[in-house]
SESE-344019 format. One record per residue (C-alpha): residue in three letters; chain; z negated, x negated, y. Coordinates in Angstrom, 3 decimals. Each point is the difference from the previous one (the first is absolute). Last residue first. Layout:
residues N
ALA,A,Z,X,Y .
...
END
This chain:
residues 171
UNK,A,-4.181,45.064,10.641 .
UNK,A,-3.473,0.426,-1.522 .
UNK,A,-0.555,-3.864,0.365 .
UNK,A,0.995,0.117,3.206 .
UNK,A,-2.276,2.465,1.218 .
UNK,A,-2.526,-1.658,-2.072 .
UNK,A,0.326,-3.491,1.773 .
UNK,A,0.497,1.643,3.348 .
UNK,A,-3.353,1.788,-0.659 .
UNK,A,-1.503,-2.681,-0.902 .
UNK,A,0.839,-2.372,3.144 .
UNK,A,-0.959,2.719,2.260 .
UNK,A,-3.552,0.089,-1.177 .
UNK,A,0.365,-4.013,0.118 .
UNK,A,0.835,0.067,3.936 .
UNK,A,-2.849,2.579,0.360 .
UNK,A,-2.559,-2.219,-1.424 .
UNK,A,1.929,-3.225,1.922 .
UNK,A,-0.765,2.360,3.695 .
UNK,A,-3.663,0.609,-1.248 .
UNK,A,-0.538,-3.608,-0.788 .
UNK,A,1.790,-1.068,2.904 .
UNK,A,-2.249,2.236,2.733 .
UNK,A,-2.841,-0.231,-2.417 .
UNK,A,0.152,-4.370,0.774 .
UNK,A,0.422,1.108,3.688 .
UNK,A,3.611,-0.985,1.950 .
UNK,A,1.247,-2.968,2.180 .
UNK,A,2.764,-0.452,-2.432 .
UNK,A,-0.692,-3.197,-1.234 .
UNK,A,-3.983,0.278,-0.028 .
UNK,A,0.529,3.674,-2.372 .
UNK,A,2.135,-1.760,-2.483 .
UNK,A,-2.588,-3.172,-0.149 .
UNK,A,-2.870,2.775,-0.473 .
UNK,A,2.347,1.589,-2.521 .
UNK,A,0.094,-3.290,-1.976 .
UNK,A,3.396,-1.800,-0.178 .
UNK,A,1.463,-0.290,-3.802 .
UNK,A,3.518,-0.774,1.460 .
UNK,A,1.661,2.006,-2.269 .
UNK,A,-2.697,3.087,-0.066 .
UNK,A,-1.452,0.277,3.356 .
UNK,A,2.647,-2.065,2.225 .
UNK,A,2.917,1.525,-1.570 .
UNK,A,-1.176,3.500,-0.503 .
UNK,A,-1.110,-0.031,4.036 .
UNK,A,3.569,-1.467,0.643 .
UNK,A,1.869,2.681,-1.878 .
UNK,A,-2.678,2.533,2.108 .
UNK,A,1.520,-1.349,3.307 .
UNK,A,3.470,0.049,-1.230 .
UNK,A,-0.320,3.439,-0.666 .
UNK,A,0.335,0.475,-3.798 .
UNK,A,2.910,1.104,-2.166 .
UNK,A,0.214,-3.461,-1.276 .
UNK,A,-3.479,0.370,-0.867 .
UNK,A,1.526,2.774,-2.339 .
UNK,A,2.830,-2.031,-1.451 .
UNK,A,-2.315,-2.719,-1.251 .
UNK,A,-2.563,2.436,-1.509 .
UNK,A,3.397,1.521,-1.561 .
UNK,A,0.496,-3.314,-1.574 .
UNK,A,-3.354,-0.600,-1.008 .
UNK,A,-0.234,3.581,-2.329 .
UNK,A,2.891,-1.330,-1.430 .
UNK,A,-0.842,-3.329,-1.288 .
UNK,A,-3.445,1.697,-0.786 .
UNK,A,1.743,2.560,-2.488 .
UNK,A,2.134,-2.867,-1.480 .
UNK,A,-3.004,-1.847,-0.762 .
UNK,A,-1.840,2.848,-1.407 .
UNK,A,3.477,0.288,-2.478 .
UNK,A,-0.558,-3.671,-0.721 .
UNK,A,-3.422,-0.146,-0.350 .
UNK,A,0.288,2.927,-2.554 .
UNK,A,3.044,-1.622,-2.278 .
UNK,A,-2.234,-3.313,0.137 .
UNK,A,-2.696,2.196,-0.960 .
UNK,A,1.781,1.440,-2.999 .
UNK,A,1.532,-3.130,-0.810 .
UNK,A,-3.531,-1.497,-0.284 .
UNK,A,-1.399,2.884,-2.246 .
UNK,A,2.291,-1.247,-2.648 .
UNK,A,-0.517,-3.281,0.324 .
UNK,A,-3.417,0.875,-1.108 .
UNK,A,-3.663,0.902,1.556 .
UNK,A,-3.722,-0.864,0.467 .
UNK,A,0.574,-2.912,-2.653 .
UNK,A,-3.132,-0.756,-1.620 .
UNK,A,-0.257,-3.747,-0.551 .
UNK,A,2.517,-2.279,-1.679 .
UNK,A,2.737,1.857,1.289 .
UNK,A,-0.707,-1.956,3.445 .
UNK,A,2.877,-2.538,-0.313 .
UNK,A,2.249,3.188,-0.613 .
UNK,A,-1.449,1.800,3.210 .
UNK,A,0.577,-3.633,2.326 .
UNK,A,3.593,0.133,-1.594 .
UNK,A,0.851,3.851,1.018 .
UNK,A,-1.703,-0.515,3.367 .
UNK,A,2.595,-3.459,0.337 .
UNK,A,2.643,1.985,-1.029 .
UNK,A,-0.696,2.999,2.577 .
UNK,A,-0.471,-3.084,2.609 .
UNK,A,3.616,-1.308,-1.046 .
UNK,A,1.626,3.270,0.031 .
UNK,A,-2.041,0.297,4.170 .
UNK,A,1.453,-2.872,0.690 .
UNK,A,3.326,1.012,-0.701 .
UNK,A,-0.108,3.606,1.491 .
UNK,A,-1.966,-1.742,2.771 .
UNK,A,2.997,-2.663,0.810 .
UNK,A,2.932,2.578,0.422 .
UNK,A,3.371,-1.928,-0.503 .
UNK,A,1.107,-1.892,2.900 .
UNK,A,-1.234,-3.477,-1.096 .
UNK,A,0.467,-0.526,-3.527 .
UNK,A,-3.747,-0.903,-1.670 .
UNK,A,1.299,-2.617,-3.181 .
UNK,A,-1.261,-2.787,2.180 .
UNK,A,-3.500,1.864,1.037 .
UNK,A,-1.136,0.176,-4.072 .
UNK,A,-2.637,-2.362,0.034 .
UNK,A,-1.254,1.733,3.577 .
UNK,A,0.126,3.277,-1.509 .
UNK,A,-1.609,-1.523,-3.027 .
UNK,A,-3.004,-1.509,1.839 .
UNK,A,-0.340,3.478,2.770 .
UNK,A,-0.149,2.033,-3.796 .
UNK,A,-2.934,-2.338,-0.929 .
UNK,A,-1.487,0.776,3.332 .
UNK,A,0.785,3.675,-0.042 .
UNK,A,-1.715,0.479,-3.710 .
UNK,A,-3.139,-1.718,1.897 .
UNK,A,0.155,1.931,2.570 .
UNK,A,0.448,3.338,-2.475 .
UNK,A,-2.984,-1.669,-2.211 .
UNK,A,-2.718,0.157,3.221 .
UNK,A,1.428,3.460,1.206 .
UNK,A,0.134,2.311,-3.279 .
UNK,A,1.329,2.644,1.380 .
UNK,A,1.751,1.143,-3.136 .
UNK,A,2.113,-3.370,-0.091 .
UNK,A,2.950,1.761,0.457 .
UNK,A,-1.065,1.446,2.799 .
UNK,A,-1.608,-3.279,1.426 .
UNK,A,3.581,-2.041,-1.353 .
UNK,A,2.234,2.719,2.402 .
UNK,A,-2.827,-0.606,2.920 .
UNK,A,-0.141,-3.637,-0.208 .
UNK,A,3.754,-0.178,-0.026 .
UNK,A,0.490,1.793,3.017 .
UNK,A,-2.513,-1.746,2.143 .
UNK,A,1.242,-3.377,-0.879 .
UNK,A,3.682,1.050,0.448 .
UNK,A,0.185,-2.018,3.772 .
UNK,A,-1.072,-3.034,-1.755 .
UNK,A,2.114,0.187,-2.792 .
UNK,A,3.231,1.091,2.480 .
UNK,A,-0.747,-2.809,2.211 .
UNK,A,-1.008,-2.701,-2.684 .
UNK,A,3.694,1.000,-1.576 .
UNK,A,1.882,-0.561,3.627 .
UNK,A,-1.832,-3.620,0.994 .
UNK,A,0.959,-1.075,-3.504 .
UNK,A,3.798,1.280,0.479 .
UNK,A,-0.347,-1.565,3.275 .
UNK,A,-1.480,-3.551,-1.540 .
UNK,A,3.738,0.243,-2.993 .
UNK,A,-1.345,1.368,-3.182 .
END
């Protein structure tokens, strides 16, 4: 792999980190302290496998076949003790992640669309709250406003928000 195509593939496992620890945590039954360790051991064969990764296909649905084979494995090295649950059980989850996924994927999208819908003012008020991570007090400062002047106005902002999200949902 040429330094960019390095550069790319740390990207795109970085960026998946999130996404992968939630697909091996379901698959994994919740069980937090062997799903991180499932996603580390997956993390080592991703990164064994990076040269055979072709850029411009979809990364997650890749990474996420080599996490479900890496759950699969760390089950099978288990079998000594009591197995909660089978391959078997695993495809059904994977099959009920994936159509949960799906549902989320959409249910962001129209989020998106609806604080496109905003005022500009209120776009900015999302931004700064819930991208930018700024505390209402720190809200309130910047726009020469109360703390319950911002809160209030952001309460009403995500009332909105939901009933976009439904209306759009239902259409």
């Amino acid at each position: 792999m040429t330094p960019e195509e390095t550069e790319k593939f740390v990207t795109l496992l970085t960026s998946s980190q999130d996404v992968l620890y939630r697909y091996v945590l379901t698959l994994m039954s919740g069980q937090h302290n062997r799903a991180k360790d499932v996603l580390q051991e997956a993390n080592l064969v991703l990164w064994r496998k990076s040269s055979t990764f072709k850029f411009g296909t979809d990364f997650e649905a890749w990474a996420k076949r080599i996490a479900h084979f890496c759950v699969l494995s760390e089950i099978r090295d288990r079998n000594r003790k009591p197995v909660l649950f089978g391959g078997e059980l695993i495809e059904k989850l994977v099959s009920e992640y994936d159509a949960e996924t799906a549902c989320v994927d959409e249910r962001n999208e129209r989020l998106k669309e609806c604080i496109k819908k905003l005022p500009a003012n209120h776009r900015t008020m999302v931004r700064k709250r819930y991208y930018e991570d700024l505390s209402v007090s720190s809200i309130a400062k910047l726009n020469g406003r109360s703390a319950e002047t911002i809160s209030s106005l952001l309460y009403r902002i995500r009332l909105a928000l939901m009933d976009c999200v439904r209306r759009t949902a239902n259409s």
